[in-house]
N, C-alpha and C positions, 0 to 999 in steps of 0.2 A: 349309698345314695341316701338322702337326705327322704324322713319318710313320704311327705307330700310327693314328691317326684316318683316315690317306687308306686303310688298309688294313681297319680298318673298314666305310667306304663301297667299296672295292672290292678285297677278299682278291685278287684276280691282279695287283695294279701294282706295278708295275716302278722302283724306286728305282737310279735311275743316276749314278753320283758326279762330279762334272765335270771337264775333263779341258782347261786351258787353253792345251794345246801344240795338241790335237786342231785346237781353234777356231781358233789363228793358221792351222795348215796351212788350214779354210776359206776362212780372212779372206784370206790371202795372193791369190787371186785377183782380187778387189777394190782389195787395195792395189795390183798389176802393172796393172791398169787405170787407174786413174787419175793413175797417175803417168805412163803415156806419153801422156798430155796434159800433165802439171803436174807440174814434177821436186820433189823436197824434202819429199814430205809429210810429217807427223806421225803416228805411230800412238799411240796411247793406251792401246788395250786391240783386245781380239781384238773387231770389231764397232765399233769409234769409230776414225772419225780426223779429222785435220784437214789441211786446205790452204790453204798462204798462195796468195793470188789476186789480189791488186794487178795484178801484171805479165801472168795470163794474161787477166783482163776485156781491157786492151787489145791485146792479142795476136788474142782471137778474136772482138774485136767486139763486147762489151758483157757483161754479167751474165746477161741469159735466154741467150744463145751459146753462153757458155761450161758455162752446166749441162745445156744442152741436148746438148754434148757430152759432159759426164760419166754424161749417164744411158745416150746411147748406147755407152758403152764397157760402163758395170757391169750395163747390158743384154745384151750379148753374153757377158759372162763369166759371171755367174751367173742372169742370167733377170729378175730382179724381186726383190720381198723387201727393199728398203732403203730412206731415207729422206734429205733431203738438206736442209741448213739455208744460208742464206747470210747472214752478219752481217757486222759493222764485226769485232769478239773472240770469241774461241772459245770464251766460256760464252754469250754470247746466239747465236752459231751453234749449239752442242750443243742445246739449249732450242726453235730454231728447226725443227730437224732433229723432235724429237720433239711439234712442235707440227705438224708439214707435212701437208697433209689434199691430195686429189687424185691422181691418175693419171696418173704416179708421183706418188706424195707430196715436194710441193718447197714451201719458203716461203724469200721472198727478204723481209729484214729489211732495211725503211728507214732508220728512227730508234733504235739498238737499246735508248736509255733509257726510250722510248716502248715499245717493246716488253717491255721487261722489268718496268716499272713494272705492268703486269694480271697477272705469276707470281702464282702461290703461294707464300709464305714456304720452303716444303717445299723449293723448288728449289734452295735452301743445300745441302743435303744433308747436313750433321751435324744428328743428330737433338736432341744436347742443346740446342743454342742455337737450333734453330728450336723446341724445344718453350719455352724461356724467353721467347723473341721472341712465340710465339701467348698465353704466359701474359702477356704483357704487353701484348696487343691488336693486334700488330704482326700484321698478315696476309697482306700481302704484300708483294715486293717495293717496288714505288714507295713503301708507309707508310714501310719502314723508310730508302728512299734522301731520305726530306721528313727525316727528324730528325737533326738536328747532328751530323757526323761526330765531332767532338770529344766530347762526349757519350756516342756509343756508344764511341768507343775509349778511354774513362776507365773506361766500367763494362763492357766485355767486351778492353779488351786488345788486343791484333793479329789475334786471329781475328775481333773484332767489325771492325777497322777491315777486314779484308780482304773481308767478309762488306759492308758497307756500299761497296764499292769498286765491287764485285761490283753489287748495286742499282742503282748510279747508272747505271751503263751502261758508262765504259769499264773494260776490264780492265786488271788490275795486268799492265805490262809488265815483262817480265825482260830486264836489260842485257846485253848479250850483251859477255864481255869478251875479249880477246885471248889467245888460249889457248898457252901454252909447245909447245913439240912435244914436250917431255921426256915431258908431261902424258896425250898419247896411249898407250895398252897395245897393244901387237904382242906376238903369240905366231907364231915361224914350227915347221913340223912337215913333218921328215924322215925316214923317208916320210910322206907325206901322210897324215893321220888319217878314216879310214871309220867307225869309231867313235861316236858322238853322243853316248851314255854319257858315254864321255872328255871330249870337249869340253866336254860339263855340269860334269864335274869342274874343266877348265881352267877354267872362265868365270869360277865363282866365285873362284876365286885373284884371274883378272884383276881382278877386278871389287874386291877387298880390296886390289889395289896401288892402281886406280885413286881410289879413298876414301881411301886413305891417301895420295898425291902432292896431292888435294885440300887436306885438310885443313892437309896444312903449310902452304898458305897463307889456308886461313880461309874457302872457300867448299866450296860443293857444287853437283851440278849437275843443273838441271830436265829437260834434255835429250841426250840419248846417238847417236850414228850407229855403229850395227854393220854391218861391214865383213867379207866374208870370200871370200877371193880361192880359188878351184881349182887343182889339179893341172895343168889345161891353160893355166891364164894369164888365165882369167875370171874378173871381179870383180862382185861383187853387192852392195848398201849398202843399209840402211832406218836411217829416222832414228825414235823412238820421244821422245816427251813426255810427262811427267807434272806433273799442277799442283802437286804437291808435291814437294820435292827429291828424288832418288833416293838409297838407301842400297844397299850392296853385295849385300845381297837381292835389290833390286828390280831393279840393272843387270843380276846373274847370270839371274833367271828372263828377262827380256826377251831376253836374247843368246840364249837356249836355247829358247824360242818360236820367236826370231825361223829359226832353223839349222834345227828342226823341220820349219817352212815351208819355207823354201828346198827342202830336202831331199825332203819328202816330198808338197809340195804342184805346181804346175801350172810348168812352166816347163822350165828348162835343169837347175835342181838343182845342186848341188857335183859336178862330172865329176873325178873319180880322185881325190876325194877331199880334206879341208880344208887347205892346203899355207898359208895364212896369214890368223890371228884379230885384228883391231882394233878397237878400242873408245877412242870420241874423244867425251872431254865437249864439249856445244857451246853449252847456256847455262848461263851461274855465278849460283850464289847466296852474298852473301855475309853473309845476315843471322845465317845460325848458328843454334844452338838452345840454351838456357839449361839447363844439367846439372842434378838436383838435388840434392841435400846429399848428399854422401857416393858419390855417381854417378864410376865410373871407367870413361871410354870407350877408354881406353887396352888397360886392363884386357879388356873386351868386348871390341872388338875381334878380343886376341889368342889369346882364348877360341875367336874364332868362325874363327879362321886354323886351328890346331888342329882344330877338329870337322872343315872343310873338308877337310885333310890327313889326316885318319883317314877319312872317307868313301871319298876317292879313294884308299885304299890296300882297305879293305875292301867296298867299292861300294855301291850306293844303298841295296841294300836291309839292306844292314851294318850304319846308323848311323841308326837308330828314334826318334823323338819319343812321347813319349807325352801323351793327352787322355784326361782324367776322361768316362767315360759312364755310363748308369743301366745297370742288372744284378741279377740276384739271384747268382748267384756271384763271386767273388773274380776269378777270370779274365775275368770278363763286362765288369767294369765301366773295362775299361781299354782306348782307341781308338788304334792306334797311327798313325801314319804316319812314311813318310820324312822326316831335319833336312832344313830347307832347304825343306823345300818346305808350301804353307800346308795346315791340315788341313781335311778336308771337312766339319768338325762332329760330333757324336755322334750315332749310329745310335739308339740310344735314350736318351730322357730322366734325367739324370742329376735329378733332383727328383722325378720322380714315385714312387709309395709304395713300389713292388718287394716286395708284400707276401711273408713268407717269408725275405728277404735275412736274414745273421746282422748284427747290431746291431755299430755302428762297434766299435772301429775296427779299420780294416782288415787285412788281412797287411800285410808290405812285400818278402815273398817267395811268390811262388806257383811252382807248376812245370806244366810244361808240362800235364803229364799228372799224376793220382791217384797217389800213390807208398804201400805195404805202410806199415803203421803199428803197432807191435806195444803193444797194451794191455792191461793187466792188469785186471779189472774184478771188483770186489768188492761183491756187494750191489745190482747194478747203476751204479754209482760207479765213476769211473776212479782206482784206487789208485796205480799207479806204470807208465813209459813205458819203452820200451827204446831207447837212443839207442846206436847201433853196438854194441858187447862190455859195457854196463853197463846196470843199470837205477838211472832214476830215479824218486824220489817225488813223487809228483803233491801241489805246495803248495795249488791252488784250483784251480777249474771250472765252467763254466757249461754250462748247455743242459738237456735239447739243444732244437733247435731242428728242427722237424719239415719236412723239405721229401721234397715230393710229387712223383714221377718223373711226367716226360713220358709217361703211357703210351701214347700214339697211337705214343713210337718205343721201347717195351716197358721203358720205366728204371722199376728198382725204388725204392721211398720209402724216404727215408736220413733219420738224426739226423745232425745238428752239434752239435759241443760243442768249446768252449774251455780247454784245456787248459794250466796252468801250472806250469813246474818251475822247481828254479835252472837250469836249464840253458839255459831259453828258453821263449816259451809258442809253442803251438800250435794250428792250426786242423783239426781232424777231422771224419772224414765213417764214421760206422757202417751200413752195408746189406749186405743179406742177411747176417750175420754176421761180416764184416767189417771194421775199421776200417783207414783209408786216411787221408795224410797230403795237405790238399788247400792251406795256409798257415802260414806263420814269422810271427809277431809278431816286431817287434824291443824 
């Protein structure tokens, strides 16, 4: 539900913004569980992971053994509340996991093409090409894994062929290549860094060398192991996966999730603080990605070294993004959050009517607060404006435009009126007898 509507149906709820470091600090005891059964796991996101299991089925004695002991760990560590899939690939495990019914919820997948042939087309997960795929009859999985791979990859491309890959049952395996040492990013820190802040800052640098020692030679890579050693000589490692290649974004927020956890979640923690950061690609991709005309990654990039380097001089909450929201004032309709980090969406609906709002277009200066506006008014008409030690004449003018004070928190009803001189036009707000300066056109 859209929030206005859930507030609607109930004026007291409680809109909470999400908070993906929080979640790893949860998830992290779960990931320490299951790895002191199974080293190497996969993390994907706060809530998903995966484990390769070849080696431990025969280690503990077959398939039901060996889940039998994963539950008993993530039993003990957090209670219940989770879900476990077993497949040949970790999209019909992920699938599996979310299909598992029982006490605890487990399903062990025999056939996984069999299996995945009864999905839902939906289980793609990109909305555009699963809503093409149902407008063309294709409903599920198995439909789409019967029709000629060649076929779909003439008329959808590589994401149809990846998508049809996906159906058949096995997954696209990533080669894992021999990786230079050069390739690896170490940051060591004398004294030791207590900080987290900082290291967010560090990560992202690292994470922009590590993209860029990449790219010299033509890959990227699906898979990261972050690494970070303590003050007293103790080292900690998670390895993190994504089905799509990671960009310098994505390694930076992982490394700072993952430090998060460490830190603040269930275990030994960093003692005396972070004394050495590494970060080691572990699978390569070398398929690249096709620029479009005029596209300079070079360029981006060096853009985003820059922003990086100005955060960490002016700190997070220094260097602002901003998102379009709906509003009836000027200052309303703008959402900010910290660069770098993803936004949480608009608080309110930038589409919906905002009856009242002044008609585009907008300022492209607001100020903080209302500022003294000195107007000259003739006849009820704004004649001429005072800009520092001069007045100017007022060339055109619209409004005004009647907006009605909050009175439940005592605001008096103002006009708006647009105002235009040579000098600049302007956004005004007249109540109780006063005119105040609330936008700069440019």
């Amino acid at each position: 539900m859209r929030r206005g509507e859930a507030e609607a149906v109930c004026p007291n709820v409680e809109t909470i913004e999400r908070d993906v470091g929080a979640e790893m600090v949860a998830f992290e005891s779960v990931a320490a569980a299951v790895e002191t059964l199974i080293p190497r796991i996969e993390v994907t996101k706060p809530g998903l992971l995966f484990v390769p299991v070849s080696g431990a089925v025969g280690y503990y004695g077959g398939e039901a053994p060996l889940v039998d002991r994963v539950i008993k760990e993530i039993d003990d560590a957090v209670g219940g509340g989770f879900r476990i899939g077993l497949a040949s690939g970790p999209f019909a495990a992920k699938h599996a996991a979310a299909h598992a019914t029982g006490e605890p919820p487990v399903l062990i997948v025999e056939d996984d093409a069999d299996f995945l042939a009864s999905l839902d087309i939906g289980a793609l997960g990109t909305e555009e090409l699963v809503a093409t795929f149902r407008w063309l009859g294709i409903t599920t999985l198995g439909e789409l894994g019967r029709l000629p791979r060649g076929a779909i990859t003439s008329r959808f491309g590589a994401i149809g062929l990846a998508a049809h890959r996906l159906a058949s049952g096995p997954d696209r395996d990533v080669v894992a290549r021999a990786i230079p040492v050069d390739l690896t990013i170490e940051e060591r820190f004398d004294p030791p860094l207590e900080d987290m802040e900082r290291v967010g800052f560090i990560a992202k640098a690292m994470a922009n060398r590590l993209i860029e020692g990449l790219a010299a030679v033509g890959t990227a890579p699906y898979r990261i192991s972050v690494e970070a050693e303590a003050a007293d000589g103790s080292t900690r490692s998670r390895t993190w996966r994504s089905a799509d290649p990671l960009d310098d974004g994505a390694i930076a927020d992982r490394v700072r999730w993952q430090l998060r956890a460490w830190v603040e979640g269930p275990g030994a923690g960093v003692r005396g603080g972070l004394a050495v950061l590494r970060i080691q690609p572990a699978e390569l991709s070398g398929e690249g990605r096709q620029l479009s005309l005029g596209e300079d990654s070079a360029r981006d990039a060096a853009a985003q070294r820059a922003l990086a380097a100005t955060q960490g001089i002016v700190g997070l909450d220094g260097l602002l993004q901003a998102e379009p929201q709906g509003g009836r004032d000027p200052m309303d309709r703008v959402s900010w959050h910290r660069w770098g980090e993803e936004a949480s969406g608009p608080q309110r609906d930038p589409a919906a009517p905002w009856l009242g709002s002044v008609p585009s277009p907008s300022p492209v200066l607001v100020p903080p607060e209302p500022r003294r506006f000195t107007v000259e008014w003739d006849g009820g008409m704004p004649s001429r404006v005072r800009l520092s030690s001069r007045w100017e004449p007022v060339l055109s003018w619209a409004g005004p435009w009647r907006r009605v004070g909050r009175w439940w928190h005592a605001e008096d009803a103002a006009d708006r009126y647009q105002i235009v001189t040579s000098a600049g036009a302007f956004l005004c707000e007249v109540r109780a007898g006063e005119t105040w300066l609330i936008g700069i056109y440019d």
